[in-house]
N, CA, C and O atoms as a GROMACS GRO file, in nm:
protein
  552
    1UNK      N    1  15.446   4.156  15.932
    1UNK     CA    2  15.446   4.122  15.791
    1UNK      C    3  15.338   4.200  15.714
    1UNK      O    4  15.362   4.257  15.608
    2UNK      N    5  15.250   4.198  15.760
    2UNK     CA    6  15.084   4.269  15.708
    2UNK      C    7  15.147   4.437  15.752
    2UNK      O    8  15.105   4.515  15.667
    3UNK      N    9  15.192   4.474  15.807
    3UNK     CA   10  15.271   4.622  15.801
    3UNK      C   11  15.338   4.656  15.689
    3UNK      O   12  15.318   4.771  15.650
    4UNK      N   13  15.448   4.555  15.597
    4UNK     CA   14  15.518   4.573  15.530
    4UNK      C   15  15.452   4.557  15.387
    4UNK      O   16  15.493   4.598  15.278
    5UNK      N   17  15.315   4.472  15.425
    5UNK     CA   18  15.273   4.473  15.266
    5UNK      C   19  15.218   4.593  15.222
    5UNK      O   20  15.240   4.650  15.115
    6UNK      N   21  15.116   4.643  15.349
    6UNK     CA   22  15.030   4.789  15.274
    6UNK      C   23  15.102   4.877  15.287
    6UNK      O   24  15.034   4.978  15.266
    7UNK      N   25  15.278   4.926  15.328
    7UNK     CA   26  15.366   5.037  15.324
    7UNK      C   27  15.433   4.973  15.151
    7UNK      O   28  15.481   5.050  15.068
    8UNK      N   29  15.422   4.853  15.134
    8UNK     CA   30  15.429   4.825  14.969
    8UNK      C   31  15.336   4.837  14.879
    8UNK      O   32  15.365   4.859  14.762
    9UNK      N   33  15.210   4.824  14.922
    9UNK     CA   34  15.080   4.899  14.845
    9UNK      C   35  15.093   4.982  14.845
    9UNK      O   36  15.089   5.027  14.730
   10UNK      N   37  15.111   5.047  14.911
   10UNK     CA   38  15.151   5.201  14.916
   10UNK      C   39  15.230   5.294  14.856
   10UNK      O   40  15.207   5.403  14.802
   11UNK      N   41  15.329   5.226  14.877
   11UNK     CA   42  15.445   5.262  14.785
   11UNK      C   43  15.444   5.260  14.594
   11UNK      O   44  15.490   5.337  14.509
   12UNK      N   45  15.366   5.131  14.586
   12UNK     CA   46  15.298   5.131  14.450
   12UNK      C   47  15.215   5.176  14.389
   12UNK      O   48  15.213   5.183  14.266
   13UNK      N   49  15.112   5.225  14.480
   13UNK     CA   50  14.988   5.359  14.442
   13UNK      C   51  15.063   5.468  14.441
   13UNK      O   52  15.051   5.539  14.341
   14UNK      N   53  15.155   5.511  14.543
   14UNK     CA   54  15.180   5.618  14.493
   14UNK      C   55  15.282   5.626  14.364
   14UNK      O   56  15.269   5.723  14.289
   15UNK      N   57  15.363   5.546  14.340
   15UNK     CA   58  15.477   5.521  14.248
   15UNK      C   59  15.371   5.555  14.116
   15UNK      O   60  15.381   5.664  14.059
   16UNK      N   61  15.268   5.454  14.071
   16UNK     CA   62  15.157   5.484  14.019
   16UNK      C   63  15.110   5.611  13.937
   16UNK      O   64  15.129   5.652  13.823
   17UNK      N   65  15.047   5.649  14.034
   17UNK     CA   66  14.967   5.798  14.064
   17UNK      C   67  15.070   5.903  14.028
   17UNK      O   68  15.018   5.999  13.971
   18UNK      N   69  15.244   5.916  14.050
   18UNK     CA   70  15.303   5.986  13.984
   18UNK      C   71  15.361   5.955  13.855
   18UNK      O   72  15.379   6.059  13.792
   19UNK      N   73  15.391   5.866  13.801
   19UNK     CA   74  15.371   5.796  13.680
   19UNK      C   75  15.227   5.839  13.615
   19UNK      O   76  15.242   5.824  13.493
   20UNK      N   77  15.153   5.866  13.630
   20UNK     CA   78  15.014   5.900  13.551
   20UNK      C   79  15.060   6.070  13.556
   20UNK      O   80  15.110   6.144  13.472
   21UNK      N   81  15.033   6.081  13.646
   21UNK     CA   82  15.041   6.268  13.639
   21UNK      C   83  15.157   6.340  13.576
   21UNK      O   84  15.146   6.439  13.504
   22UNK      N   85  15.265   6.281  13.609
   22UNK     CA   86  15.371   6.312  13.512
   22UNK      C   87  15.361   6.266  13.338
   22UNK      O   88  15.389   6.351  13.254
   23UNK      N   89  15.334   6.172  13.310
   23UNK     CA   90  15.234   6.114  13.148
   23UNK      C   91  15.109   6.226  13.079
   23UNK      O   92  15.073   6.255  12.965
   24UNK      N   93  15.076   6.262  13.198
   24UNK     CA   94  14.956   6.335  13.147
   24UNK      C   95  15.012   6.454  13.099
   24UNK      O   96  15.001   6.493  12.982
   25UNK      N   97  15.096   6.535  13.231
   25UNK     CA   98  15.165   6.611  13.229
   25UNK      C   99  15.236   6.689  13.092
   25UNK      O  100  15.202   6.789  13.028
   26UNK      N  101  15.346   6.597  13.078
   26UNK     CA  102  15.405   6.498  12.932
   26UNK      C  103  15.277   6.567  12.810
   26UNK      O  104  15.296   6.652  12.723
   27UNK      N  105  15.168   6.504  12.840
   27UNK     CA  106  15.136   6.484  12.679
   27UNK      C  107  15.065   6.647  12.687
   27UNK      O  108  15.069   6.712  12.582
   28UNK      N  109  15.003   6.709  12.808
   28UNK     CA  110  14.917   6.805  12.773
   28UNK      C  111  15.051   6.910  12.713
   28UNK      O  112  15.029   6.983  12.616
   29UNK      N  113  15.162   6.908  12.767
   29UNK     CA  114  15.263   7.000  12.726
   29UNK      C  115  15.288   6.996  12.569
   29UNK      O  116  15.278   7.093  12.494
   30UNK      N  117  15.319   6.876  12.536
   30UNK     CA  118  15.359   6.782  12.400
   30UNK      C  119  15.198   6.834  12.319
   30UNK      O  120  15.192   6.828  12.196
   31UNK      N  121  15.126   6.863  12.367
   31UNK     CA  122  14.974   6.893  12.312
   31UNK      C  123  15.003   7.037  12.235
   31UNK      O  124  15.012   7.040  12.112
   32UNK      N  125  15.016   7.164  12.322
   32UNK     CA  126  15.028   7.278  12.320
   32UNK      C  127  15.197   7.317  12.266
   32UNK      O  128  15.262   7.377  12.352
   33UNK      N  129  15.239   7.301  12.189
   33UNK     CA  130  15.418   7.322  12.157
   33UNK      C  131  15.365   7.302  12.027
   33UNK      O  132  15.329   7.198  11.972
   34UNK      N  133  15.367   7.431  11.981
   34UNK     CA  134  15.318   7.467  11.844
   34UNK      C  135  15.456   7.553  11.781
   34UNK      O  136  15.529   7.623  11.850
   35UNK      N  137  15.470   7.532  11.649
   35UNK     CA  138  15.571   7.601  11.601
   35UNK      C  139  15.484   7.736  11.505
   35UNK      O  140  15.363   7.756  11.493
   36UNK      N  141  15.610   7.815  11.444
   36UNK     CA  142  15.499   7.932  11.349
   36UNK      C  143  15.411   7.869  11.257
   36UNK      O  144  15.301   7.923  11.238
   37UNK      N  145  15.451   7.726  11.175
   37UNK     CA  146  15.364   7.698  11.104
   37UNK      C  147  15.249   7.642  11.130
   37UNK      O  148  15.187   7.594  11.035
   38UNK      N  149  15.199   7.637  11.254
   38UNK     CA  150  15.062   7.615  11.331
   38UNK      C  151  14.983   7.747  11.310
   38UNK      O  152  14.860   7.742  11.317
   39UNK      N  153  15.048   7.873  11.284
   39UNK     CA  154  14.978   7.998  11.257
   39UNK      C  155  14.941   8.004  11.127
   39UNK      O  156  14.820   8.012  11.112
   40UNK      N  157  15.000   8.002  11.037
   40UNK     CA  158  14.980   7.989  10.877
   40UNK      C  159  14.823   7.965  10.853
   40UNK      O  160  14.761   7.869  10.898
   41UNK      N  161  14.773   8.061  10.780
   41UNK     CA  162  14.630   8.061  10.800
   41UNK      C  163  14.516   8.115  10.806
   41UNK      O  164  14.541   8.228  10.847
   42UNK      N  165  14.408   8.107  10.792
   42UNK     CA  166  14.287   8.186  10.833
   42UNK      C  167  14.225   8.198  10.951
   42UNK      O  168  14.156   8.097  10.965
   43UNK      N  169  14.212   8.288  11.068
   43UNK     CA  170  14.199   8.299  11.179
   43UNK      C  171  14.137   8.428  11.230
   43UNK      O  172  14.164   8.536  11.177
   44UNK      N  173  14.035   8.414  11.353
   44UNK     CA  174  13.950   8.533  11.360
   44UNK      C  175  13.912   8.554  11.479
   44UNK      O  176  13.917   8.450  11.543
   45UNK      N  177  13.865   8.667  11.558
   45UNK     CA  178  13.902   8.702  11.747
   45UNK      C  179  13.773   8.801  11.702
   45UNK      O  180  13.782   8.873  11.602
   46UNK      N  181  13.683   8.798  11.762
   46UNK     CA  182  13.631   8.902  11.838
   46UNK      C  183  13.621   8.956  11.947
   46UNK      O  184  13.578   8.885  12.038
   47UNK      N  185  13.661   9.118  11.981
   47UNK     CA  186  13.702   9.158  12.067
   47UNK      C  187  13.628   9.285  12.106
   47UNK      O  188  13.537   9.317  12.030
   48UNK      N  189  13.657   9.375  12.228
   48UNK     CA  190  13.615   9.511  12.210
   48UNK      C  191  13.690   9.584  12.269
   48UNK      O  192  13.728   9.567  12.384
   49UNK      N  193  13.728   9.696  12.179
   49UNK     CA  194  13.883   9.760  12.149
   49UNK      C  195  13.856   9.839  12.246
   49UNK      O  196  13.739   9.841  12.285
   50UNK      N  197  13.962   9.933  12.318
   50UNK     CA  198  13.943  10.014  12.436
   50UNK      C  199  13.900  10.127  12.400
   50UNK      O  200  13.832  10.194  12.477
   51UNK      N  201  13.940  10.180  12.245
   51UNK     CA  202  13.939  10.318  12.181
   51UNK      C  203  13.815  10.275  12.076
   51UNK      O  204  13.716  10.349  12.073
   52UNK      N  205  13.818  10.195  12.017
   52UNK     CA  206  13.677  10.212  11.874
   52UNK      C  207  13.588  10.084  11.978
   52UNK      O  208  13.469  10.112  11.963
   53UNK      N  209  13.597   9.998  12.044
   53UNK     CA  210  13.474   9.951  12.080
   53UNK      C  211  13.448   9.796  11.992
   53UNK      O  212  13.547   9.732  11.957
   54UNK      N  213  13.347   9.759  11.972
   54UNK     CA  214  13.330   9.637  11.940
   54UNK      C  215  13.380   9.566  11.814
   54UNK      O  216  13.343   9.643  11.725
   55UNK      N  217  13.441   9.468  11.757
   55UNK     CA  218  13.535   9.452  11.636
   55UNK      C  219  13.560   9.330  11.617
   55UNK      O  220  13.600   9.256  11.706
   56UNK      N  221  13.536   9.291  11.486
   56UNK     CA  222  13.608   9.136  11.451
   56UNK      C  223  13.708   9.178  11.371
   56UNK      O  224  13.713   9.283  11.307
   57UNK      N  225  13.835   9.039  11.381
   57UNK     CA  226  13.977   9.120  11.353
   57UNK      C  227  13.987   8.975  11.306
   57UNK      O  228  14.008   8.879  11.381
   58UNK      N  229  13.963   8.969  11.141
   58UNK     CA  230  14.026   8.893  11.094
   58UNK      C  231  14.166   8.854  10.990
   58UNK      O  232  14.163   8.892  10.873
   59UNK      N  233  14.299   8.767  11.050
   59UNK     CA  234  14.364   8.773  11.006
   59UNK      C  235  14.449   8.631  10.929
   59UNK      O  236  14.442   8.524  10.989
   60UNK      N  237  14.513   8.638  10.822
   60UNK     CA  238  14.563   8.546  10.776
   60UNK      C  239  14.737   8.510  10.768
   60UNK      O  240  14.803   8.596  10.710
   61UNK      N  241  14.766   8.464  10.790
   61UNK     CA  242  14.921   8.439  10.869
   61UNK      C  243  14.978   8.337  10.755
   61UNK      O  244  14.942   8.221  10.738
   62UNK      N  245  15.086   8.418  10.673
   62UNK     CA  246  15.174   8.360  10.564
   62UNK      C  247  15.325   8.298  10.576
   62UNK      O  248  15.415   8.348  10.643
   63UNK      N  249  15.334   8.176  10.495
   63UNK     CA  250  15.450   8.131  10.508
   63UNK      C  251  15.599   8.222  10.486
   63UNK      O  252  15.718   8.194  10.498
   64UNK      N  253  15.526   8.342  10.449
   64UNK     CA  254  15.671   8.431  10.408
   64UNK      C  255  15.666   8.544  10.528
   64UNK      O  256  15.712   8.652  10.490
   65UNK      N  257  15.642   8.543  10.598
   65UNK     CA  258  15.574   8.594  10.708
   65UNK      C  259  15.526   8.720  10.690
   65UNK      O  260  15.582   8.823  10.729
   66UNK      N  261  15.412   8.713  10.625
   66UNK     CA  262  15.362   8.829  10.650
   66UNK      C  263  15.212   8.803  10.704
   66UNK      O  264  15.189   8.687  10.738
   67UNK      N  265  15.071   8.929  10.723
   67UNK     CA  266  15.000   8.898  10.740
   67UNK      C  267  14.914   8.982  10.618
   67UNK      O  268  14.966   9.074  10.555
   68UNK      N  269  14.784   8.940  10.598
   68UNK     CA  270  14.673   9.053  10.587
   68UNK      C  271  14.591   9.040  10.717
   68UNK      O  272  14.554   8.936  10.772
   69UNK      N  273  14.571   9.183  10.758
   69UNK     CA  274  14.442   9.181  10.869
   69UNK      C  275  14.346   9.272  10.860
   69UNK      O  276  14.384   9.388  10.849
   70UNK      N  277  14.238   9.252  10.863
   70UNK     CA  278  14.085   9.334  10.850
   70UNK      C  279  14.065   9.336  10.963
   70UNK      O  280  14.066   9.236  11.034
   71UNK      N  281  14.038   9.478  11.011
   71UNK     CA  282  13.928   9.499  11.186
   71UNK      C  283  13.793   9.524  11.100
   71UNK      O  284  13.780   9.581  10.991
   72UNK      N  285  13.706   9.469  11.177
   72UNK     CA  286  13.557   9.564  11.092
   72UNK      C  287  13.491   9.573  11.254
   72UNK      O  288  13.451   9.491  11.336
   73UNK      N  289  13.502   9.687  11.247
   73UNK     CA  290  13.399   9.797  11.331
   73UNK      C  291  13.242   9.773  11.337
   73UNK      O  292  13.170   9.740  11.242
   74UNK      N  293  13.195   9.802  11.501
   74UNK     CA  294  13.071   9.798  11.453
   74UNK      C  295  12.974   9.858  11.376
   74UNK      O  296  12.872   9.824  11.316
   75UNK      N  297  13.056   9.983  11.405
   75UNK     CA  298  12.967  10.118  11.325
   75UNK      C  299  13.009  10.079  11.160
   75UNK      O  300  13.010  10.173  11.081
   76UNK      N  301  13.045   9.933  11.105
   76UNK     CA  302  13.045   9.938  10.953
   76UNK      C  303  13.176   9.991  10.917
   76UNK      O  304  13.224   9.969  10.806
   77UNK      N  305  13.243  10.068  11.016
   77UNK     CA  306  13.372  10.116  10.948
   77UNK      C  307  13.505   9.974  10.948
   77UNK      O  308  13.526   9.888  11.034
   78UNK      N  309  13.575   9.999  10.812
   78UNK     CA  310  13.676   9.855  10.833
   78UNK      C  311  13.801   9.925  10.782
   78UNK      O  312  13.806  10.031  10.718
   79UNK      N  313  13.894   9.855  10.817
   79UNK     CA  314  14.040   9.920  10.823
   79UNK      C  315  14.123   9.812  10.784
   79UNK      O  316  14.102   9.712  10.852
   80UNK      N  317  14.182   9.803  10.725
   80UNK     CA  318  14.304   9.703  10.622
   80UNK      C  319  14.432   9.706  10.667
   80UNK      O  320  14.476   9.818  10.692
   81UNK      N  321  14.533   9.573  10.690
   81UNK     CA  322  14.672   9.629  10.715
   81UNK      C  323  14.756   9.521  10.721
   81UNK      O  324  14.721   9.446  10.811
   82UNK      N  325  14.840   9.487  10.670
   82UNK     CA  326  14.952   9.426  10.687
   82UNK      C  327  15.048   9.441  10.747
   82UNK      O  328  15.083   9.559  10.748
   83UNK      N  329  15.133   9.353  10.819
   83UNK     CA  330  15.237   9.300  10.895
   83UNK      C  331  15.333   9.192  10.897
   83UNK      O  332  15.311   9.072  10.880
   84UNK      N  333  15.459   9.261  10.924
   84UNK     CA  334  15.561   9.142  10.891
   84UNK      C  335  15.559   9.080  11.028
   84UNK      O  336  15.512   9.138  11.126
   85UNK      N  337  15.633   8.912  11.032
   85UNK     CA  338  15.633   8.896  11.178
   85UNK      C  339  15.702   8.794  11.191
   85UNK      O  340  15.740   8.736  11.089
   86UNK      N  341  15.744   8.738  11.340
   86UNK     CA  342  15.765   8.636  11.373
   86UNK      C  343  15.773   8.535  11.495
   86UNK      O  344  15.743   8.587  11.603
   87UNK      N  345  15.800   8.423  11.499
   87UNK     CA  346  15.728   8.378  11.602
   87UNK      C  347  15.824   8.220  11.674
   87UNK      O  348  15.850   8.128  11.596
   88UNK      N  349  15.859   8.211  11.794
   88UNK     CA  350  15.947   8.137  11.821
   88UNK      C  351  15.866   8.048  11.917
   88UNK      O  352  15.930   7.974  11.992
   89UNK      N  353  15.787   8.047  11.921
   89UNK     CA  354  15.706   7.920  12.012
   89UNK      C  355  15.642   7.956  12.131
   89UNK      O  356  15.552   7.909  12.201
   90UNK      N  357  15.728   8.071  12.131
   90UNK     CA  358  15.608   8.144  12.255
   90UNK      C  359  15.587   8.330  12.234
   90UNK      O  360  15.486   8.397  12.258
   91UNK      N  361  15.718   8.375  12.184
   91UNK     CA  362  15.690   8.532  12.147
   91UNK      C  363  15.628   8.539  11.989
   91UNK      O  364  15.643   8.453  11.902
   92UNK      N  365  15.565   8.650  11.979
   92UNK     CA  366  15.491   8.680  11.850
   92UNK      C  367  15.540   8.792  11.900
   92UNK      O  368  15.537   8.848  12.010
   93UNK      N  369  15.602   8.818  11.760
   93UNK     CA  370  15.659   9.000  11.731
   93UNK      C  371  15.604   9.042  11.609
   93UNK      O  372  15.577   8.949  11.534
   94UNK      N  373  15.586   9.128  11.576
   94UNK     CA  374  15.547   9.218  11.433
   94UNK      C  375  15.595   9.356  11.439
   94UNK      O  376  15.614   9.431  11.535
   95UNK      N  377  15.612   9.372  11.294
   95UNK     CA  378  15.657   9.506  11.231
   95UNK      C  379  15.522   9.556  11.156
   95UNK      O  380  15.462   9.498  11.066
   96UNK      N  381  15.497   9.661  11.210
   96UNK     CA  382  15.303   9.686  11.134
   96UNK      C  383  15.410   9.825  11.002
   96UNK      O  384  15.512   9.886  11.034
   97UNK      N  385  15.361   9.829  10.913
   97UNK     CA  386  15.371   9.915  10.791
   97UNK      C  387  15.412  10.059  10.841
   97UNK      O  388  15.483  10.122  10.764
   98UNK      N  389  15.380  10.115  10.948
   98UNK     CA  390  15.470  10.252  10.928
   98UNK      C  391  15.631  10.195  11.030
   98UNK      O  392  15.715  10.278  11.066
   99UNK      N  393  15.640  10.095  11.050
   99UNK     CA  394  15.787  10.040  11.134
   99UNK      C  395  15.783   9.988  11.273
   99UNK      O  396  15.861   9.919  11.338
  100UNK      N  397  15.657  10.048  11.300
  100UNK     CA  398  15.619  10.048  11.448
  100UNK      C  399  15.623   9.895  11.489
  100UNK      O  400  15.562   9.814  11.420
  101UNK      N  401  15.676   9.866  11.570
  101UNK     CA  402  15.686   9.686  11.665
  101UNK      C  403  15.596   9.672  11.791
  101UNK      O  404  15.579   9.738  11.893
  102UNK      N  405  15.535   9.530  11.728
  102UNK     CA  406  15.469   9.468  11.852
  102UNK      C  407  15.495   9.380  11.902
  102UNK      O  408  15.605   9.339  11.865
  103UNK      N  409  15.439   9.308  11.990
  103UNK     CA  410  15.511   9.192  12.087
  103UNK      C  411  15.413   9.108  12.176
  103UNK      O  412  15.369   9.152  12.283
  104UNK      N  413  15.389   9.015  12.139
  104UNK     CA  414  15.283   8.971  12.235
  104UNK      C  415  15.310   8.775  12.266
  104UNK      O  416  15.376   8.698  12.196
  105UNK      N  417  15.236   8.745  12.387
  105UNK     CA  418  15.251   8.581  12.381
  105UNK      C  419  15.150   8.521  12.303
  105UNK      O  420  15.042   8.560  12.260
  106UNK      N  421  15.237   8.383  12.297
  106UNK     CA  422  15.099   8.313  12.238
  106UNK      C  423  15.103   8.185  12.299
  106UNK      O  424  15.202   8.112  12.301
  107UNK      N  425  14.966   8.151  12.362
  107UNK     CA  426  14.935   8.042  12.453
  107UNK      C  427  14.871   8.000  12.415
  107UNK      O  428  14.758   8.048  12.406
  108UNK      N  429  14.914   7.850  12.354
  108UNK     CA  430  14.785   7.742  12.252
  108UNK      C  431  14.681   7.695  12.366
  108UNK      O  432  14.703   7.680  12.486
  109UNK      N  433  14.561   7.676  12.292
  109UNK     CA  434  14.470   7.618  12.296
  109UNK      C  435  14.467   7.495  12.278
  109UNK      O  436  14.490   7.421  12.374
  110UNK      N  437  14.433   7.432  12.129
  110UNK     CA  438  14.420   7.363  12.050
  110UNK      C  439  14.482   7.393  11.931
  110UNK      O  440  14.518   7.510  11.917
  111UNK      N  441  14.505   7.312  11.839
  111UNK     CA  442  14.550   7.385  11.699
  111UNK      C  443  14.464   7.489  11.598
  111UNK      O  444  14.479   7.564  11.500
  112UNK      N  445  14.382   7.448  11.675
  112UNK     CA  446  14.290   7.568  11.626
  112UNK      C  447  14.183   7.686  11.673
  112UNK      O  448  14.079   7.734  11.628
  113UNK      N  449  14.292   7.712  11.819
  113UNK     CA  450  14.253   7.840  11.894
  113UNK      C  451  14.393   7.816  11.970
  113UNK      O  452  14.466   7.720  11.995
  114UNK      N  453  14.392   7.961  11.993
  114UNK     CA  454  14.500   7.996  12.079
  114UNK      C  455  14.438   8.154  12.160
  114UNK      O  456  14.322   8.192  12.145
  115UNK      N  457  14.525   8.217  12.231
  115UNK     CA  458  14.490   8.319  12.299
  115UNK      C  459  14.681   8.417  12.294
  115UNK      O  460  14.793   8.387  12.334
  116UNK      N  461  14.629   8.525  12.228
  116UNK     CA  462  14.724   8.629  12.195
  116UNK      C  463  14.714   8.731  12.291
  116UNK      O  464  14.620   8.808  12.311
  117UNK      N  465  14.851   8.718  12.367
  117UNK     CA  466  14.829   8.848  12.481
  117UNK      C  467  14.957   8.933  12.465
  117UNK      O  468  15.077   8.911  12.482
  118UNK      N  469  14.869   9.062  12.417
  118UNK     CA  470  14.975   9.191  12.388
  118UNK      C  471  15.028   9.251  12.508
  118UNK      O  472  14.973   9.270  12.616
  119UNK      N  473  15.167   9.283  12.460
  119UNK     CA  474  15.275   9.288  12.564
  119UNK      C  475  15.341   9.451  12.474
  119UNK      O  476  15.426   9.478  12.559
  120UNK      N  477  15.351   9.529  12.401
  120UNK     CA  478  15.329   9.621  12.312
  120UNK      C  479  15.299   9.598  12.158
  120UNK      O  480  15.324   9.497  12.093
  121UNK      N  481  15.249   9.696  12.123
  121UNK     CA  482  15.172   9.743  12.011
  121UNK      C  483  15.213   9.915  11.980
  121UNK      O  484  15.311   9.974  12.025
  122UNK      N  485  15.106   9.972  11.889
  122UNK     CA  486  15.134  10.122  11.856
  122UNK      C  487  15.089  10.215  11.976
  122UNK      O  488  15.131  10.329  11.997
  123UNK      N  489  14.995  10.146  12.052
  123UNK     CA  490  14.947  10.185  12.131
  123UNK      C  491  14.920  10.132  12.272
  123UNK      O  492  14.805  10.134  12.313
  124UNK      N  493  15.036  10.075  12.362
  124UNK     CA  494  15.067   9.997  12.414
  124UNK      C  495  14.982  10.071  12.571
  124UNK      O  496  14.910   9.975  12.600
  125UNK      N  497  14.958  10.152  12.653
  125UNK     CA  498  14.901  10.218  12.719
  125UNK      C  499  14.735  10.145  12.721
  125UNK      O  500  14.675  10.098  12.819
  126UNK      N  501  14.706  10.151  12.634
  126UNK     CA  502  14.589  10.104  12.624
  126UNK      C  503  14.564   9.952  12.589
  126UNK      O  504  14.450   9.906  12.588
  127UNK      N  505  14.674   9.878  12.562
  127UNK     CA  506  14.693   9.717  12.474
  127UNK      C  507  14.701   9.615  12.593
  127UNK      O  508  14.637   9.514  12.624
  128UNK      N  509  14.838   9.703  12.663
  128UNK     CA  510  14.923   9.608  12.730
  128UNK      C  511  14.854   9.488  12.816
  128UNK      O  512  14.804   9.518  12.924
  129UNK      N  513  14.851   9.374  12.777
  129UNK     CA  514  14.743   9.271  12.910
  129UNK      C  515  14.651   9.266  12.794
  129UNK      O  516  14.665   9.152  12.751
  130UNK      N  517  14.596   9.306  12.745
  130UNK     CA  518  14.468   9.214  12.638
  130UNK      C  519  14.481   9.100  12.601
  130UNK      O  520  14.586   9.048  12.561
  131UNK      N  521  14.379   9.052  12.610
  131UNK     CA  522  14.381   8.893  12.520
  131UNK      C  523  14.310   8.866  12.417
  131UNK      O  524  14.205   8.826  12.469
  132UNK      N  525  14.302   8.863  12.358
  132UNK     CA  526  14.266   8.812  12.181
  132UNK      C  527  14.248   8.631  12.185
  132UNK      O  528  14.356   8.571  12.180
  133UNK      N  529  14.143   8.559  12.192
  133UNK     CA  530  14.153   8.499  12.103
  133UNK      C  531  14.105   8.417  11.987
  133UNK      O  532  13.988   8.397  11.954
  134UNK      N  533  14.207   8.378  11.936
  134UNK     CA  534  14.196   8.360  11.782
  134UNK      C  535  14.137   8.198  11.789
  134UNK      O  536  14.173   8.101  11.855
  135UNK      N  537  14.034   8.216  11.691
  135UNK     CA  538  14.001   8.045  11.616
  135UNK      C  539  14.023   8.035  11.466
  135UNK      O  540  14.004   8.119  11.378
  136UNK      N  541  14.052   7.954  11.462
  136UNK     CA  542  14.073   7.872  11.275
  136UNK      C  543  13.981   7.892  11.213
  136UNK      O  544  13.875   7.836  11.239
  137UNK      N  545  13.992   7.973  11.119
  137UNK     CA  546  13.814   7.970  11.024
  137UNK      C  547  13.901   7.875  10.879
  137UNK      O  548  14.013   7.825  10.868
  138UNK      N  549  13.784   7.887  10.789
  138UNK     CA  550  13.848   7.749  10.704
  138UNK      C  551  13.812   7.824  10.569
  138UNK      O  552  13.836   7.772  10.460
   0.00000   0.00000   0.00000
């Protein structure tokens, strides 16, 4: 009898214990499932570029999808540019101003960081595998 109860304790810790992990599971997923309008915004990465070197790349992400983005260089030099784009919950694509397409993931954080990993760009040789990431400035 005392056999059958702790193979039923048992059975209930573990029944338990996967009931929690699957819940948790559940919510950390339900956490991170961001749509494009989680991007909409002011947002900023410092990084260091393979070709110019050290750089904050700040960009703002519009409901009509476009962007403005500023790199500023360390050497003081800054560079301006807009991009059309879009974004399905996990690919981020863009069209940068001379036509050229990029492509990268996006793996939330929080709602207010994520991590952007380029998959091509203009210059994909040197991009491909980077991670960027971005926090919410206000």
């Amino acid at each position: 009898m005392n056999t059958k109860i702790n193979q039923s304790g048992r059975l209930i810790k573990v029944l338990v214990l996967s009931y929690v992990l699957i819940s948790a599971s559940v919510l950390v997923f339900a956490q991170k499932s961001y749509t494009e309008k989680n991007l909409y915004g002011n947002w900023k990465t410092k990084v260091k570029e393979p070709v110019d070197g050290k750089c904050t790349i700040l960009v703002t992400w519009y409901d009509n999808h476009t962007t403005d983005v500023a790199f500023y260089y360390k050497n003081a030099e800054t560079y301006y540019t807009n991009t059309k784009w879009s974004y399905d919950g996990e690919f981020y694509n863009e069209t940068y101003n001379g036509g050229q397409k990029g492509k990268a993931i996006i793996k939330w954080v929080n709602k207010n960081k994520f991590k952007l990993i380029i998959i091509e760009n203009q210059d994909t040789d040197n991009y491909k595998g980077r991670v960027r990431v971005f926090k919410r400035t206000k």
